[in-house]
Structures are given as C-alpha cells and as structure tokens.
VEXTORMAR-834844 format. One record per residue (C-alpha): residue number from 1; residue in three letters; x, y, z. Coordinates in steps of 0.05 Angstrom, whole numbers, plus 5000, padded with zeros to 4 digits. Layout:
<kemis>
<kemi pos="NUM" code="ala" X="X" Y="Y" Z="Z"/>
...
</kemis>
This chain:
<kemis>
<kemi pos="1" code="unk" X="5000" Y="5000" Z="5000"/>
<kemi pos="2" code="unk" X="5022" Y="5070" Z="4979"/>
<kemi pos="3" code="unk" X="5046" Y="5119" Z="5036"/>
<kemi pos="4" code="unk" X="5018" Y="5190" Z="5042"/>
<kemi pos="5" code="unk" X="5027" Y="5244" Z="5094"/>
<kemi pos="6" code="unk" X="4965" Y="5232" Z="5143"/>
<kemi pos="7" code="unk" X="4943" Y="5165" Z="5121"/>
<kemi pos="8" code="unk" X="4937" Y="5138" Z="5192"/>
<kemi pos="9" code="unk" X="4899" Y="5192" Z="5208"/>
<kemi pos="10" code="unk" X="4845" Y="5188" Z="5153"/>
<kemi pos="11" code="unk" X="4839" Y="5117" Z="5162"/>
<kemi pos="12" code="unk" X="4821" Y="5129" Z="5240"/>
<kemi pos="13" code="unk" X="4773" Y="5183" Z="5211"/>
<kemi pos="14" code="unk" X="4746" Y="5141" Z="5166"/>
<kemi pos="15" code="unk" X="4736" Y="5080" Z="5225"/>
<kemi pos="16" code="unk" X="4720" Y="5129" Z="5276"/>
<kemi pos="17" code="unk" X="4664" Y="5151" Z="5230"/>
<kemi pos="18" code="unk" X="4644" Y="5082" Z="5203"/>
<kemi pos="19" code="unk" X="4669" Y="5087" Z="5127"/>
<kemi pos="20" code="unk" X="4723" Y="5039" Z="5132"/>
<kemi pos="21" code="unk" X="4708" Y="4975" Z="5101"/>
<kemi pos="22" code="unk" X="4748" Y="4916" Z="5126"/>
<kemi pos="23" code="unk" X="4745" Y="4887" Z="5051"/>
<kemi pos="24" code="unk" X="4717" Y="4907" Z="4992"/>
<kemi pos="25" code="unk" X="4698" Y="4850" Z="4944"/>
<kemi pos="26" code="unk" X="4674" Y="4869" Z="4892"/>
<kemi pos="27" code="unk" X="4676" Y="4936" Z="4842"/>
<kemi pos="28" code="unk" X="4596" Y="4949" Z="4855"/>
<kemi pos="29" code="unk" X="4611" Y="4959" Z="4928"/>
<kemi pos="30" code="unk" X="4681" Y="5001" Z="4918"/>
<kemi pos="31" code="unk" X="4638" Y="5043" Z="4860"/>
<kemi pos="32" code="unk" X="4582" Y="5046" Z="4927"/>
<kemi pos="33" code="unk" X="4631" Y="5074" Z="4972"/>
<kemi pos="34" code="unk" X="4659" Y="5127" Z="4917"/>
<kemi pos="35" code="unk" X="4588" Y="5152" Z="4896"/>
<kemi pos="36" code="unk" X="4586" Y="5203" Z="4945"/>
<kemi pos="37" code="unk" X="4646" Y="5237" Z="4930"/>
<kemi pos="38" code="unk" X="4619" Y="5240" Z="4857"/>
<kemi pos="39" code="unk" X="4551" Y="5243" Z="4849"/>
<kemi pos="40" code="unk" X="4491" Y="5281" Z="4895"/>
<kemi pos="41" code="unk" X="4478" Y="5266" Z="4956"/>
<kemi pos="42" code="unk" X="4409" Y="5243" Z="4988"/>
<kemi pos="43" code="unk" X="4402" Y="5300" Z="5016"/>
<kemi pos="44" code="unk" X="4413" Y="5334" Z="4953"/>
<kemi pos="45" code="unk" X="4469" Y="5363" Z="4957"/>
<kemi pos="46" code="unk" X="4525" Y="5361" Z="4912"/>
<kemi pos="47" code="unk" X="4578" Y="5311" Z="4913"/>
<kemi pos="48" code="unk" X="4636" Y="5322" Z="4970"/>
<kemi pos="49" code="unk" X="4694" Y="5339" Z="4913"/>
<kemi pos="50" code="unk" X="4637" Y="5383" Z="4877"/>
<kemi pos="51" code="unk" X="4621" Y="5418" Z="4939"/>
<kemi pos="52" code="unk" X="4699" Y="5431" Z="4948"/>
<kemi pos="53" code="unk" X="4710" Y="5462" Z="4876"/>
<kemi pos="54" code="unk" X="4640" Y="5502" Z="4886"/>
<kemi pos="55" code="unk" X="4677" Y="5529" Z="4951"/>
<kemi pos="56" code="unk" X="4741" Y="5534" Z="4919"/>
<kemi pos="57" code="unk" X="4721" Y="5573" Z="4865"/>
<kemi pos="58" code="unk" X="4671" Y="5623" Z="4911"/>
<kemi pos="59" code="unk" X="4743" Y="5633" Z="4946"/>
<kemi pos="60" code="unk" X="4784" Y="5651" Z="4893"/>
<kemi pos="61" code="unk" X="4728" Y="5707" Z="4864"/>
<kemi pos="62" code="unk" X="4722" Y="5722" Z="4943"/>
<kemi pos="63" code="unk" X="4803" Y="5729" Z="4949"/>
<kemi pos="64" code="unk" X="4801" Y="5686" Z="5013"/>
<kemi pos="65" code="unk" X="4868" Y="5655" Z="5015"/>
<kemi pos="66" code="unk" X="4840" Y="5616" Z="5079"/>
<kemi pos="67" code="unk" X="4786" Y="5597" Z="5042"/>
<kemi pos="68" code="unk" X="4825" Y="5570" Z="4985"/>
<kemi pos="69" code="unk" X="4856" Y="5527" Z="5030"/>
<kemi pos="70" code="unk" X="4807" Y="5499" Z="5071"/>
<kemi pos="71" code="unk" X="4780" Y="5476" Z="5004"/>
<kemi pos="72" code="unk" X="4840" Y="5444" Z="4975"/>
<kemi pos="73" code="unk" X="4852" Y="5413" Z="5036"/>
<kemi pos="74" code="unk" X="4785" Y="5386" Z="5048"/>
<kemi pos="75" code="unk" X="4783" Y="5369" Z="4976"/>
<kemi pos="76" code="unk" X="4852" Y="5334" Z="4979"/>
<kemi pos="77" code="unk" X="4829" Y="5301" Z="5047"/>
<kemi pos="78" code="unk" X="4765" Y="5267" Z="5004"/>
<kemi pos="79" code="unk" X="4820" Y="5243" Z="4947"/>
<kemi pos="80" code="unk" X="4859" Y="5215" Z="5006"/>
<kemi pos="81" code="unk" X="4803" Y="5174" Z="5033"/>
<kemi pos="82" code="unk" X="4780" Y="5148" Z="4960"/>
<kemi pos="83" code="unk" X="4852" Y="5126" Z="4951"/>
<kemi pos="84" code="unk" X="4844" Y="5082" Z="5021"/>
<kemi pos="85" code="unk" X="4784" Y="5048" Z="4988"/>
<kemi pos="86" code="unk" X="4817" Y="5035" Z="4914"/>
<kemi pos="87" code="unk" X="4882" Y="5009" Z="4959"/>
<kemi pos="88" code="unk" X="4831" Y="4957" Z="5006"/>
<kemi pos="89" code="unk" X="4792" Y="4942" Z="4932"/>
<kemi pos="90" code="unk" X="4866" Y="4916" Z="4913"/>
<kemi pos="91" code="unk" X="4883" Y="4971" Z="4869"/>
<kemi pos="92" code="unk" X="4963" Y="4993" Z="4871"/>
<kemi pos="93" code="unk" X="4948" Y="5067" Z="4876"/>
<kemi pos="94" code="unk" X="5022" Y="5080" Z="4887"/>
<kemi pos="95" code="unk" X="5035" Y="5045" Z="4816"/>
<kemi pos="96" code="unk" X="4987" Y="5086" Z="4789"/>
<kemi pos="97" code="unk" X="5015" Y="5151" Z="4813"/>
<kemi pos="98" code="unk" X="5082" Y="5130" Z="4794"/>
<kemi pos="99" code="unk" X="5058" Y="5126" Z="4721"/>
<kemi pos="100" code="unk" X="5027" Y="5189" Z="4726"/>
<kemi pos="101" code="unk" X="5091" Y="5219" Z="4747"/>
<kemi pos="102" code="unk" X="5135" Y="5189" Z="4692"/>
<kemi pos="103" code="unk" X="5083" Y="5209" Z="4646"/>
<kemi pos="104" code="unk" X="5083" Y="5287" Z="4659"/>
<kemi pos="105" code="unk" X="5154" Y="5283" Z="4657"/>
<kemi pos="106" code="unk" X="5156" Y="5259" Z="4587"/>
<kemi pos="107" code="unk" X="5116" Y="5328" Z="4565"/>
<kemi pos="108" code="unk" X="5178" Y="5372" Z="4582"/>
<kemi pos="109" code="unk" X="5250" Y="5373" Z="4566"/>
<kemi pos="110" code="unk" X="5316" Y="5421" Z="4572"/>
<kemi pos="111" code="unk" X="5329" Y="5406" Z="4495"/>
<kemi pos="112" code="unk" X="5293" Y="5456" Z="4455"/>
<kemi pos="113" code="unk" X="5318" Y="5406" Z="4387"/>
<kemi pos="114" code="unk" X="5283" Y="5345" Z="4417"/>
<kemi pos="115" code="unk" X="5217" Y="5380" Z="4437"/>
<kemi pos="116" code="unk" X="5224" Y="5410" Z="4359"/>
<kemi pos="117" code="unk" X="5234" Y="5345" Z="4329"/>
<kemi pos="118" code="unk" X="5169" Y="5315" Z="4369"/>
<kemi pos="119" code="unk" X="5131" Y="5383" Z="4339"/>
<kemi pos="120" code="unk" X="5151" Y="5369" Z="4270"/>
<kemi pos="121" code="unk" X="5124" Y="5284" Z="4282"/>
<kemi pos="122" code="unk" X="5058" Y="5321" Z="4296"/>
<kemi pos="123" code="unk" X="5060" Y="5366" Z="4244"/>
<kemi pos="124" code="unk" X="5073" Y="5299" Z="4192"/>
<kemi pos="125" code="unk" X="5030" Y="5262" Z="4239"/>
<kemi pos="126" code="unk" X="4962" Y="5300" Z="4247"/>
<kemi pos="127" code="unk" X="4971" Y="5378" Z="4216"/>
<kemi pos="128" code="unk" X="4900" Y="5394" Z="4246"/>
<kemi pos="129" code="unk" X="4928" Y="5377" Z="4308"/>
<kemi pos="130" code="unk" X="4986" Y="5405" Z="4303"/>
<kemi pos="131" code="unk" X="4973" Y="5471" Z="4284"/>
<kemi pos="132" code="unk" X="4932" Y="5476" Z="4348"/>
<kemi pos="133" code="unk" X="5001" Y="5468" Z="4387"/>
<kemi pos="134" code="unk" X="5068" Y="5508" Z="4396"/>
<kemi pos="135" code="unk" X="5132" Y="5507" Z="4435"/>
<kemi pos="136" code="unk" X="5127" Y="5539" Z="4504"/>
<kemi pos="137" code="unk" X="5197" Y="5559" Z="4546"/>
<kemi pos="138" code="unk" X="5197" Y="5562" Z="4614"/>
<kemi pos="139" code="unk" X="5258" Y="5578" Z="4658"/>
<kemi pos="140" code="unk" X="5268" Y="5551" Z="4731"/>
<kemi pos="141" code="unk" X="5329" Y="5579" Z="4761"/>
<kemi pos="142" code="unk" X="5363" Y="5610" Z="4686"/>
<kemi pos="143" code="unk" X="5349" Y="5534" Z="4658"/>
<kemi pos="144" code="unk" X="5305" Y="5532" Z="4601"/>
<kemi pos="145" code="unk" X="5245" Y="5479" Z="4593"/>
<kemi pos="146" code="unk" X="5201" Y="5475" Z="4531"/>
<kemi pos="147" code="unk" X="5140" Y="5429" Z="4528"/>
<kemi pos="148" code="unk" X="5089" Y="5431" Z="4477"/>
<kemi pos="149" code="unk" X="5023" Y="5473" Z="4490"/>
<kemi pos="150" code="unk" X="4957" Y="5472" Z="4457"/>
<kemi pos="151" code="unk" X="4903" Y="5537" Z="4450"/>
<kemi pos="152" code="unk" X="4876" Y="5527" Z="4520"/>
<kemi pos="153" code="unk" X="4961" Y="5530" Z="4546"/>
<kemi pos="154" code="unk" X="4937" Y="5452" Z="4565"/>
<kemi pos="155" code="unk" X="5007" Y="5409" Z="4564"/>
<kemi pos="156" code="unk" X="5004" Y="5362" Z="4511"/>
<kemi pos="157" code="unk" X="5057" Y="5294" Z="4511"/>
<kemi pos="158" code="unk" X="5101" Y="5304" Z="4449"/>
</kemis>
C-alpha cells in the first residue's frame, strides 16, 4: 500500500466515522463507497469533491486565501480517503501515481531540438492537430524547459 502524509489519520477518521470497510469485494461495492464523492447526495446536495471546487472557486472570486485552503485541503482530504478504498479494493494506487509521474515528465525537456523534432512528428502526423500546438519555454532557476502547448496553454505529451 502506497504511503501518504496523514494516512493513519484518515483511516482512523474514516473507522471512527464508520466508512472503513474491512474488505471490499467486489467493484459494485468500491463504486458504492465512491458515489458520494461524485455524484449528489440524498440529501441533495452536491457531491463532496463538487462541493469543494464550488467552495474553491467562491474563494478565489472572494480572494480568501483561507478559504482556498480549507477547500484544497478538504478536497485533497476526500481524494485521500478514495485512495484508502481503491488500495483495500486491491488497486496499487502508488503504481498508478508513479505512472502518472513518469508520464508528465515525458511532456517537458531542457532540449529545445528534441521538443522541435516531436513538433515536427505532429506536424507529419496529424497537421490539424498540430497547428493547434506550439513550443512553450519556461525557465526555473536561468534553465530553460520547453514542452508543447495547445490553445487552452493545456500540456500536451510530444
């Protein structure tokens, strides 16, 4: 099972409140226990990671920098406990993060020519596509990065 700051505490939250399963057996019952982070409530309200953006995004036009974080933490603290039930359902959630990692780090690279060379595979590849993109420099520290961007500046993997 994959290690995160505060797991020990979320899982005694999560017992203390009755919403940790010993086992979950099947995917009907770990797609049950996720439903409420997702979809409305009973009550009506919104899901829990809804109800976080709504908040977070009420903060940001509100410019309440405690606010902002009260949301991304509560919304980071609902993540945390659907993680718990993927990792009891069997799933390797480190793994999974892992290959997200690598991933993003494949959209970026210190060598302008090799980020060039992927633009021109698009360009020869898919031209509609392509001229939707262009190179993007970033510096960190007087080093220069270059990934490729789209219209919406969304990171695309050359």
């Amino acid at each position: 099972m994959s290690e995160f700051k505060y797991k020990s505490e979320v899982k005694g939250f999560m017992a203390g409140t009755g919403t940790l399963p010993a086992n979950i057996n099947t995917k009907q019952e770990l797609l049950d226990l996720i439903k409420p982070y997702v979809f409305p409530r009973k009550d009506g309200k919104a899901g829990l990671l809804a109800e976080e953006v709504w908040e977070l995004t009420e903060a940001v036009k509100d410019g309440d920098v405690q606010e902002i974080l009260d949301a991304v933490t509560d919304y980071q603290y609902f993540l945390d406990q659907i993680k718990i039930y993927l990792e009891i359902a069997g799933v390797n959630v480190e793994a999974a993060e892992d290959l997200v990692c690598y991933n993003n780090q494949e959209k970026y690279s210190p060598d302008f020519n090799y980020v060039q060379a992927k633009y021109v595979e698009w360009q020869e590849n898919d031209p509609w596509f392509a001229s939707q993109l262009r190179i993007a420099e970033s510096k960190v520290n007087g080093v220069s990065y270059y990934c490729l961007k789209d219209d919406s500046d969304k990171v695309r993997k050359h």
